[in-house]
C-alpha positions as MATLAB code, in Angstrom:
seq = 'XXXXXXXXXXXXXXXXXXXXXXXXXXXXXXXXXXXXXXXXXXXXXXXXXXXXXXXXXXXXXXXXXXXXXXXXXXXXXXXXXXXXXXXXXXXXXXXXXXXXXXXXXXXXXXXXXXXXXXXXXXXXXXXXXXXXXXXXXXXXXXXXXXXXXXXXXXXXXXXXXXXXXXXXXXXXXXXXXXXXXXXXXXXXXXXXXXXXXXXXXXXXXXXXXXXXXXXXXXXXXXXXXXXXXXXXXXXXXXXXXXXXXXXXXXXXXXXXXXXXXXXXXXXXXXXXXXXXXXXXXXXXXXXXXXXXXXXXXXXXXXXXXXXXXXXXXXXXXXXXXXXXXXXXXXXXXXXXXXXXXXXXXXXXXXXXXXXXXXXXXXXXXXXXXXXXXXXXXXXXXXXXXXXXXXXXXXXXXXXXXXXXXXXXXXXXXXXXXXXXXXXXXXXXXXXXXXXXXXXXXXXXXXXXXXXXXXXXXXXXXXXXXXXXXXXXXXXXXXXXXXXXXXXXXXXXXXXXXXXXXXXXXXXXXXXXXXXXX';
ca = [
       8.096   24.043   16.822;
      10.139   21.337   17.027;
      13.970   21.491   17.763;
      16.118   20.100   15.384;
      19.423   21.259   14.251;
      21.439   19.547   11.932;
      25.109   18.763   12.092;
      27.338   21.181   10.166;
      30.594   20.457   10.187;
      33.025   22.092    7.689;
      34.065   18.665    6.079;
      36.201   18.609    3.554;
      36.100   15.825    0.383;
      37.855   12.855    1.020;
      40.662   13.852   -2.113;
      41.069   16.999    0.260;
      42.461   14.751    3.133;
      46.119   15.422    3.450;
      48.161   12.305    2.390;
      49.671   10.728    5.834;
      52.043    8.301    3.532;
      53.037    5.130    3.157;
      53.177    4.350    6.854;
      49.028    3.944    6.612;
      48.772    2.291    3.353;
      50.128   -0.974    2.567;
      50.931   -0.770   -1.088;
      51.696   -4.053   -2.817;
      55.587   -5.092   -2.946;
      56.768   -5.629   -6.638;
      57.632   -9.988   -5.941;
      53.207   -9.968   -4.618;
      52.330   -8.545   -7.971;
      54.750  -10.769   -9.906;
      53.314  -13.921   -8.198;
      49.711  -12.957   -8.454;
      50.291  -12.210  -12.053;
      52.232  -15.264  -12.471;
      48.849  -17.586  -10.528;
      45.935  -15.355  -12.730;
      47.460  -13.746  -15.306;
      46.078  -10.198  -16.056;
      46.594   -8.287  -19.855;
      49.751   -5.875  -18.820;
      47.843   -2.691  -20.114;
      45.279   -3.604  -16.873;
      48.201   -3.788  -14.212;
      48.258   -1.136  -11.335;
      52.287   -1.136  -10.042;
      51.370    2.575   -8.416;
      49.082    3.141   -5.590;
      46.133    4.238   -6.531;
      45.539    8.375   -6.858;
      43.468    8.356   -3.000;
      44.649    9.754    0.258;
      46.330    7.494    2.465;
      44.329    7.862    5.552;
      44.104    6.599    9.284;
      41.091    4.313    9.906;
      40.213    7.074   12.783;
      40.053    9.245   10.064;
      37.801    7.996    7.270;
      35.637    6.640    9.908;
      35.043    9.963   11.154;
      34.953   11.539    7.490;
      31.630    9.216    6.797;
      30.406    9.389   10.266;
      30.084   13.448    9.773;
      28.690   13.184    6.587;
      25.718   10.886    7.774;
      25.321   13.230   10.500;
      25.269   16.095    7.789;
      22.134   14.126    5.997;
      18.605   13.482    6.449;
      17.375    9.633    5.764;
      14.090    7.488    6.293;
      15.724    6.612    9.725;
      15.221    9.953   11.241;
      11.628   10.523   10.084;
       9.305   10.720    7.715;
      10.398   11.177    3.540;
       7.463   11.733    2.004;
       8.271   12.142   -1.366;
       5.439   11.932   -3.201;
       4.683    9.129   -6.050;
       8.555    7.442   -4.719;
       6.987    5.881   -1.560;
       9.741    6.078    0.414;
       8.821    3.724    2.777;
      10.682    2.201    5.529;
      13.768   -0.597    4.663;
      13.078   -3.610    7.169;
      15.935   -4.764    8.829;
      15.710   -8.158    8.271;
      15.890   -7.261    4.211;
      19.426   -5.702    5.016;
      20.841   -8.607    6.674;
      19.672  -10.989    4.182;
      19.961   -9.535    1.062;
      23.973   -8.995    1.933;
      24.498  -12.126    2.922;
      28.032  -12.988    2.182;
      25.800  -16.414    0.685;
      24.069  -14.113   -2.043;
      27.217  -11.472   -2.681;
      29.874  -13.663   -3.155;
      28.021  -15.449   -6.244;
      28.763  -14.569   -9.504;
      26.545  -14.321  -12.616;
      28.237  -16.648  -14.305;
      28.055  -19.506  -12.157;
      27.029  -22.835  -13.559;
      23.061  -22.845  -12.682;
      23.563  -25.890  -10.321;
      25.507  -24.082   -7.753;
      23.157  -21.454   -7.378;
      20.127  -23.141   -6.983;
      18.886  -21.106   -3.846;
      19.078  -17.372   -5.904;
      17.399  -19.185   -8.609;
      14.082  -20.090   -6.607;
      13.924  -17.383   -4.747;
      13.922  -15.350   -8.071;
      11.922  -17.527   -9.925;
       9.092  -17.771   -6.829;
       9.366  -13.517   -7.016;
       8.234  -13.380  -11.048;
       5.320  -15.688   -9.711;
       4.483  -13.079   -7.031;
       4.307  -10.283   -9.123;
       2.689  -11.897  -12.129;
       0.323  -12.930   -9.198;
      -0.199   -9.481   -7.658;
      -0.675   -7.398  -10.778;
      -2.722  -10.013  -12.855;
      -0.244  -10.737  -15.473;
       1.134  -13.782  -17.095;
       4.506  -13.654  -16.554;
       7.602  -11.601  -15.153;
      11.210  -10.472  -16.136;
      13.711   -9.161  -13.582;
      16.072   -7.774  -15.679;
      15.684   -3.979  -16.044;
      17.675   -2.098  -13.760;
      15.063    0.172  -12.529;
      11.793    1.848  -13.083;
      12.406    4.139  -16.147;
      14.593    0.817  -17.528;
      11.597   -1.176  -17.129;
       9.231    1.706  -19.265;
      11.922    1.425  -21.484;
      12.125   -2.404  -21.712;
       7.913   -2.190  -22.132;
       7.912    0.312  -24.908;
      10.476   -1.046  -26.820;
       8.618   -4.801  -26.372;
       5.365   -2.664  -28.001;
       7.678   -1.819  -30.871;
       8.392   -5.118  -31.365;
       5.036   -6.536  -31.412;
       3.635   -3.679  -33.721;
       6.626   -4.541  -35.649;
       6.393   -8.513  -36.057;
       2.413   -6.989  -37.192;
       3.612   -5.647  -40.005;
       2.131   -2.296  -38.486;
       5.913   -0.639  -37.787;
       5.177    2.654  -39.863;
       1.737    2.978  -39.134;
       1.768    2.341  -35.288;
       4.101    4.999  -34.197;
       2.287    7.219  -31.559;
       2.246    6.406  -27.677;
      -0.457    8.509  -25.640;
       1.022    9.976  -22.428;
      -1.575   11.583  -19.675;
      -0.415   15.081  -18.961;
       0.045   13.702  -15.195;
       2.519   11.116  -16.358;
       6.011   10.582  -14.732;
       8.626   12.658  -16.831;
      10.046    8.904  -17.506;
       6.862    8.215  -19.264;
       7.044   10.282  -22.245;
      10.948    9.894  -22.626;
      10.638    6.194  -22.056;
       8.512    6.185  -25.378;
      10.690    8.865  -27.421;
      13.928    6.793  -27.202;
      12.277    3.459  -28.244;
      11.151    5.700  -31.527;
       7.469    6.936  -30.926;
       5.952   10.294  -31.167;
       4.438   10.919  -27.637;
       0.878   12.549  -27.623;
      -0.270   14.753  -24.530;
      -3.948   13.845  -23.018;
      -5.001   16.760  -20.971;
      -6.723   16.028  -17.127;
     -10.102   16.606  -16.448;
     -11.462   18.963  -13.878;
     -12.404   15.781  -11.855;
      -8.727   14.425  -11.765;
      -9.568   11.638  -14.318;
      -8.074   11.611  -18.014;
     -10.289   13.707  -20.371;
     -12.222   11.078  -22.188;
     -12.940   13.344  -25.091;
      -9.618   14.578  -25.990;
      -8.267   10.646  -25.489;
     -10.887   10.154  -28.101;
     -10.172   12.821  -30.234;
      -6.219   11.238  -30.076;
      -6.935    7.763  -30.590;
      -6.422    6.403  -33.792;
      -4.880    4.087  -36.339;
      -1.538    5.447  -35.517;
      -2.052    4.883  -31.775;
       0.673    2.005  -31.094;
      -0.135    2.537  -26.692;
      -0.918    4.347  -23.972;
       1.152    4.868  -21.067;
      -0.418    6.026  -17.703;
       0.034    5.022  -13.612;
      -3.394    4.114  -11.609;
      -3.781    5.586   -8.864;
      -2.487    8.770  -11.091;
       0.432   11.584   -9.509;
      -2.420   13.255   -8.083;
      -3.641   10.024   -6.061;
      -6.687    9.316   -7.852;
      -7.936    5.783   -9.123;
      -8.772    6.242  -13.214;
     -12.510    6.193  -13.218;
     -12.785    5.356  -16.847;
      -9.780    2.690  -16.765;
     -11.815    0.177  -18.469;
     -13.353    2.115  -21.235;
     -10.081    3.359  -22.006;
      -8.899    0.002  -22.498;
     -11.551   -0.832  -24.650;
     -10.505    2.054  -26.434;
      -6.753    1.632  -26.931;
      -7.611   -2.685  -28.152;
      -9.971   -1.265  -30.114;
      -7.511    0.412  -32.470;
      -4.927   -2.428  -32.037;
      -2.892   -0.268  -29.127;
      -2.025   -1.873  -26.264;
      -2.060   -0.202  -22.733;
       1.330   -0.160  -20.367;
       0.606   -0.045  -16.088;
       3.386    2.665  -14.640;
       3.976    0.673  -11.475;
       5.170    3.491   -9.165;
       2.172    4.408   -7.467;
       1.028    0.330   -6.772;
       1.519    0.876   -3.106;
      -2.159    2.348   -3.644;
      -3.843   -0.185   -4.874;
      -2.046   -3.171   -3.434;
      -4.159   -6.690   -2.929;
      -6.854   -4.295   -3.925;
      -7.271   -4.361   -7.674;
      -4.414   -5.227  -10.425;
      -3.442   -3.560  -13.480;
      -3.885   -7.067  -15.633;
      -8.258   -7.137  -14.709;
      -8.051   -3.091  -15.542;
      -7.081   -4.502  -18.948;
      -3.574   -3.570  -18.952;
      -1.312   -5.698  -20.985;
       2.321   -4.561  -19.633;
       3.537   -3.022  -16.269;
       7.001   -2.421  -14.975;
       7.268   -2.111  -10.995;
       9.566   -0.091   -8.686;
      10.872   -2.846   -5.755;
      12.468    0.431   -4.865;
       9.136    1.815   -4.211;
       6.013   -0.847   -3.420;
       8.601   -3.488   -1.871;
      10.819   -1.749    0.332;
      14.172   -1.830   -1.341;
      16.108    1.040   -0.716;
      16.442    4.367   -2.942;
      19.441    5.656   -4.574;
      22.687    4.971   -2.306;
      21.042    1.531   -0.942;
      22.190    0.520   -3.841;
      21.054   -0.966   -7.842;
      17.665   -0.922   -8.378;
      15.609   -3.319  -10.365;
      12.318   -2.686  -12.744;
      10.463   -5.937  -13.085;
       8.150   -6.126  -16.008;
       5.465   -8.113  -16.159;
       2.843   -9.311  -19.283;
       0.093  -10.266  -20.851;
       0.393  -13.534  -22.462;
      -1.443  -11.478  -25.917;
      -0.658  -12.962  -28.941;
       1.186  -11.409  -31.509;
      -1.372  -12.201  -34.457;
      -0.387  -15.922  -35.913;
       2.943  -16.306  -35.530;
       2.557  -18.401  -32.172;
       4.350  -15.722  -30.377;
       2.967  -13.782  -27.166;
       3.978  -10.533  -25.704;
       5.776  -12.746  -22.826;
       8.229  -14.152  -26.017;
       8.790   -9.830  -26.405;
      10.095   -9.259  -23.379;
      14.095   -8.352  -23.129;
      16.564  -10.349  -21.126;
      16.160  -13.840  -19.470;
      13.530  -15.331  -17.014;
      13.716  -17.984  -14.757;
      12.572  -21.416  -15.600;
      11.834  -24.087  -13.347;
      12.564  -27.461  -15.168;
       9.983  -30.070  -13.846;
      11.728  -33.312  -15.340;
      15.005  -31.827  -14.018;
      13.804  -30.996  -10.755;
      16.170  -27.836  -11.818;
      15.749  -24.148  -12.217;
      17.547  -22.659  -14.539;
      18.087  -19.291  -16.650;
      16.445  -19.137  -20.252;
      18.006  -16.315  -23.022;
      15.907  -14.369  -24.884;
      14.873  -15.860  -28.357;
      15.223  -14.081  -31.732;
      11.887  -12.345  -31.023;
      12.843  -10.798  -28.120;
      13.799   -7.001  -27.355;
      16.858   -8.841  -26.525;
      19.466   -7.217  -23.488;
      19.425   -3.858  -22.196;
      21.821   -4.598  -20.077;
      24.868   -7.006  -19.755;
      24.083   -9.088  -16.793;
      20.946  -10.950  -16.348;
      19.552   -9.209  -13.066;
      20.432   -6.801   -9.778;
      20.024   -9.259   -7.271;
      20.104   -7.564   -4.333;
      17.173   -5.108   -4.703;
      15.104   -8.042   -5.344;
      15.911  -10.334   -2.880;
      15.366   -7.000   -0.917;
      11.544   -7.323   -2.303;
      11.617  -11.431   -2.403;
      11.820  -10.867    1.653;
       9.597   -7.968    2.023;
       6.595   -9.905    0.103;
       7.681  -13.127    1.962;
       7.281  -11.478    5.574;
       4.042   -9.544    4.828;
       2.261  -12.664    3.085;
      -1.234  -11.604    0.848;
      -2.669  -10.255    3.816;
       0.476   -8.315    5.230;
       0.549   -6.707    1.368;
      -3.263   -5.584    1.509;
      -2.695   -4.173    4.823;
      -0.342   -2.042    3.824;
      -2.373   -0.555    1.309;
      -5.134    0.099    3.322;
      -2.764    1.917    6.008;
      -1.072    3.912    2.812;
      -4.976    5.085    1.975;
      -5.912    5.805    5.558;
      -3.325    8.131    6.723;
      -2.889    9.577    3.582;
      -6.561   10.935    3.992;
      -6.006   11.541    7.429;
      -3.688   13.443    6.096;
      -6.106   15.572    4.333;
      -8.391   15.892    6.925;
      -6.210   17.770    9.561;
      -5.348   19.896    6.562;
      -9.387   20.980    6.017;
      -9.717   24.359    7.004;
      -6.130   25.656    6.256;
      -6.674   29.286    3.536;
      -2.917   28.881    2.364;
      -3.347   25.499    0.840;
      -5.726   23.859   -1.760;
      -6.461   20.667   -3.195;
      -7.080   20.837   -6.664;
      -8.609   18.106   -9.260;
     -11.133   15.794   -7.969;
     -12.729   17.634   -5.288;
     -14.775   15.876   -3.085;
     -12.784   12.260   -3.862;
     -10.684   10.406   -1.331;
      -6.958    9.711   -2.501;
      -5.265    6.803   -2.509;
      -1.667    6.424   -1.636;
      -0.305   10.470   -2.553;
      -2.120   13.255   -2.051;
      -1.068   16.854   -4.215;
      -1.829   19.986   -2.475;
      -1.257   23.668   -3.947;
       0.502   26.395   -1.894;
      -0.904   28.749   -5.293;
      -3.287   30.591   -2.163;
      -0.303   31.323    0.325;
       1.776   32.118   -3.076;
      -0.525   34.317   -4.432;
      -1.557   36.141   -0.547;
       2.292   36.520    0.570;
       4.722   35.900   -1.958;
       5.794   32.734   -0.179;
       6.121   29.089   -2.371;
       6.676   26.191   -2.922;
       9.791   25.984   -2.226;
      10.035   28.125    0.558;
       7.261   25.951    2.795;
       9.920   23.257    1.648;
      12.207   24.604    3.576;
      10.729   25.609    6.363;
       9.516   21.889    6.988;
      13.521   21.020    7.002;
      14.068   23.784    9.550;
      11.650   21.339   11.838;
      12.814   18.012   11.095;
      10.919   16.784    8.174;
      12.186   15.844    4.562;
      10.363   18.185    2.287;
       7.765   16.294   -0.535;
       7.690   16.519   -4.466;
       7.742   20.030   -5.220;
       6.433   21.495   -8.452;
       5.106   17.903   -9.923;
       3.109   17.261  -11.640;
       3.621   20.170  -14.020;
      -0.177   20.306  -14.038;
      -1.077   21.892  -10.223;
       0.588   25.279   -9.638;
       3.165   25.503   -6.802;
       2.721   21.830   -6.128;
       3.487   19.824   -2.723;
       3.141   15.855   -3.063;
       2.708   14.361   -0.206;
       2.883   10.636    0.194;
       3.941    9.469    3.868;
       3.684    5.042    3.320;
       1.839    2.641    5.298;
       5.340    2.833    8.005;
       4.138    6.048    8.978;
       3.390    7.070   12.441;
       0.156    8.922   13.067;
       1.752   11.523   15.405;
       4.677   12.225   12.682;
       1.698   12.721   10.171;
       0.096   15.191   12.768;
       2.971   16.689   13.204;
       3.445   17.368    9.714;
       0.459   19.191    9.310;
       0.953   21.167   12.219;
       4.625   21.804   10.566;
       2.562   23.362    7.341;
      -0.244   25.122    9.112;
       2.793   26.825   11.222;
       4.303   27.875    7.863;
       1.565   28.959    6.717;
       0.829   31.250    9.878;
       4.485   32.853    9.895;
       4.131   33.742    5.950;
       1.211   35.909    6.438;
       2.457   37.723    9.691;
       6.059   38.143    8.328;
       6.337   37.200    4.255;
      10.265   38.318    4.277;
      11.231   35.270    7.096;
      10.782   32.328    4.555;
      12.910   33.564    1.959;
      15.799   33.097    4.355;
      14.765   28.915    5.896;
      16.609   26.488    6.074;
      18.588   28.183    8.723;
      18.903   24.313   10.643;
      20.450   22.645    8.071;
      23.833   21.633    7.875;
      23.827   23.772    4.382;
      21.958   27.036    3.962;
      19.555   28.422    1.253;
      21.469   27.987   -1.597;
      21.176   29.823   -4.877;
      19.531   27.016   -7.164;
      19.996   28.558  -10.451;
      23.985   28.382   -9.595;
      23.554   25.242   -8.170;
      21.826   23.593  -11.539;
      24.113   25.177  -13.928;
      26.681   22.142  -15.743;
      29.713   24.379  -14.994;
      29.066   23.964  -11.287;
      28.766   20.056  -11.132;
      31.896   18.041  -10.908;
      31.148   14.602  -11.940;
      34.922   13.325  -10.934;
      37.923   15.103   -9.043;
      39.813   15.832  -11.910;
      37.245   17.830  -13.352;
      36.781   19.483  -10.124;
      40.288   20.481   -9.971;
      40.358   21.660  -13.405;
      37.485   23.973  -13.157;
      38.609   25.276   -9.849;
      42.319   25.941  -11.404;
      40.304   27.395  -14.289;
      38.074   29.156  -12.905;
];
């Protein structure tokens, strides 16, 4: 086994701090806030003449305050994440330093174009890149992330069955039963009724309920290739026929890319729109690294005769490069257009983030990585042949692609021991548990997914981690249901832990429920 414990300090939240005073906190004099009011003057209900509600703290102390809680955490920089279909992949370095360069976060959106030519190209050469690398005919930047950008693309198929004439007739989106959860909520909020395809025994979409399904009120289909179970669509091309054959149109989920990369791209497949995760394919950080960003990219279709194309659909602004000019320079959404989801034009930094990634790795660098993604996630697989408490459902006897799913249903159904338990037990050795219990489809789920930046002997030791697991659970069912026991917080009761009263989106809730009760 290996030994890992991880840090548990009792550390309090930073509002818990006690107060060390004025002596540590430098609180504006009265005559500074007269004079900087007098040089930019600010509207009087926006002045701050009182500190602001935080502890005044010593530097030793916050530093050690965030210090402990990193130590309290798990990231990519300790090992492996493999959280299946979010390719968590390594953040390069190099992206870091760049992409907060005082140069890039000191600009401001509103900036006349001509100072800011730099941003400009690099953006402008990124929608090439990914127009480029998924077969499309153009790029936007602006969504803020993934589910944003499904939004953005359903909303732009509104739109074009709506300039049709075809706005109470097309109002249907079909949804695989594999989707992302995003998927099917995604098309609900820009007004369609979503329609469930089932999945075939041999992990592609059942072709004969999709046919059943499609029909004149079929405005799209939604659906990721490689699927959440790792498998390339077999049928991808008939089912495109399919969906243009009714007038539809077919959107790429971009998440799983990573396994098809330099490979094959969603525009020959005969998909007309895709939104991409830089969070996921191109390295940009998760969560706390900061914004993300869900570029969409299209088809230039066009929207019967009114000398419009899907690219005129798209919300929010693209980059132009003005030949005559020699200039690049931001272009607004027309009338046509989904118009802004959001108020500023892009979030820079996750895509300069992906600008550098695709820069360093070059075509070749990008197809590589694919090909590593493949390989060790059937690897993977292979040191996991043999193993009674685990299964592999859908598709048997086909590789997978970037993911893999496997089913702890056998172990489940021989000790009492899940999903979630063999989730923690892998923390208990030093691993970041995968996707558990998605997609809804395979029982007791794991999704696996460990990225071309991977090390072979982390992937062995993975498996090894699982077998291990597996072994205790059948010689002592009762020790599972008590992991993590390593962690800097225990088994905690999840039903408690999910319930709204129990979240505290701000201190002053917090306080008020705790005075409460």
């Amino acid at each position: 086994m290996r030994e890992y414990v991880q840090a548990r300090w009792s550390e309090p939240l930073i509002m818990e701090y006690p107060d060390r005073g004025p002596a540590v906190y430098a609180a504006p004099l009265e005559e500074d806030l007269e004079r900087l009011n007098r040089e930019r003057p600010v509207p009087e209900s926006l002045l701050r003449r009182d500190p602001p509600e935080i502890p005044r703290l010593t530097e030793t102390e916050l530093i050690r305050h965030y210090t402990r809680l990193s130590q309290m955490s798990y990231g990519v920089d300790q090992g492996p994440v493999p959280l299946g279909s979010c390719t968590m992949k390594y953040n390069p370095r190099v992206a870091l330093e760049l992409a907060f360069d005082d140069r890039v976060t000191g600009l401001h959106p509103h900036m006349p174009v001509e100072e800011v030519q730099g941003l400009l190209q690099m953006l402008y050469e990124l929608q090439e890149w990914l127009a480029h690398i998924t077969g499309m005919d153009g790029c936007i930047l602006h969504p803020a992330a993934g589910a944003h950008g499904e939004l953005a693309g359903t909303l732009t198929i509104r739109r074009y069955h709506g300039l049709l004439g075809r706005a109470g007739v097309k109002d249907e989106i079909i949804v695989p039963d594999s989707a992302h959860g995003t998927n099917p909520a995604s098309a609900a909020m820009a007004g369609f009724r979503v329609v469930e395809i089932p999945t075939a025994e041999d992990g592609n979409v059942d072709m004969g309920a999709l046919k059943a399904a499609v029909g004149e009120r079929t405005a799209g289909l939604m659906i990721t290739n490689p699927s959440t179970l790792g498998l390339f669509e077999e049928h991808i091309l008939e089912i495109a026929d399919l969906i243009h054959g009714v007038g539809g149109l077919l959107y790429y989920d971009g998440a799983n890319l990573n396994g098809i990369m330099g490979y094959a791209r969603p525009g020959d497949m005969g998909f007309d729109i895709a939104h991409l995760n830089v969070h996921k394919t191109f390295s940009a950080p998760h969560g706390g690294g900061g914004p993300g960003a869900g570029p969409v990219c299209a088809k230039a279709v066009p929207v019967g005769d009114t000398g419009l194309t899907l690219l005129d659909l798209l919300p929010g602004p693209r980059v132009v490069y003005d030949e005559d000019e020699g200039l690049y320079t931001i272009r607004w959404p027309g009338r046509h257009s989904v118009g802004l989801i959001r108020a500023y034009p892009f979030n820079t930094i996750p895509l300069i983030w992906a600008y550098i990634y695709i820069l360093s790795m070059g075509p070749q660098g990008l197809r590589l990585a694919t090909e590593a993604a493949v390989a060790k996630t059937n690897y993977f697989l292979s040191l996991m042949k043999g193993s009674k408490g685990y299964s592999l459902p859908y598709g048997k006897g086909r590789p997978r692609k970037h993911e893999a799913v496997l089913s702890a249903e056998p172990l489940r159904r021989e000790t009492g021991v899940k999903a979630d338990d063999v989730a923690k037990g892998l923390l208990d050795r030093g691993f970041y548990a995968p996707t558990i219990y998605f997609p809804l489809i395979v029982d007791e789920a794991l999704m696996i997914e460990f990225t071309e930046t991977e090390t072979i002997e982390n992937i062995e030791a993975y498996a090894e981690a699982l077998k291990e697991i597996e072994e205790i659970s059948k010689r002592n069912p009762q020790e599972p249901k008590k992991w993590p026991l390593k962690t800097s917080v225990g088994r905690i009761d999840q039903v408690y832990a999910n319930h709204p009263r129990t979240m505290a989106p701000t201190w002053r809730v917090y306080l008020k429920r705790r005075q409460t009760g």
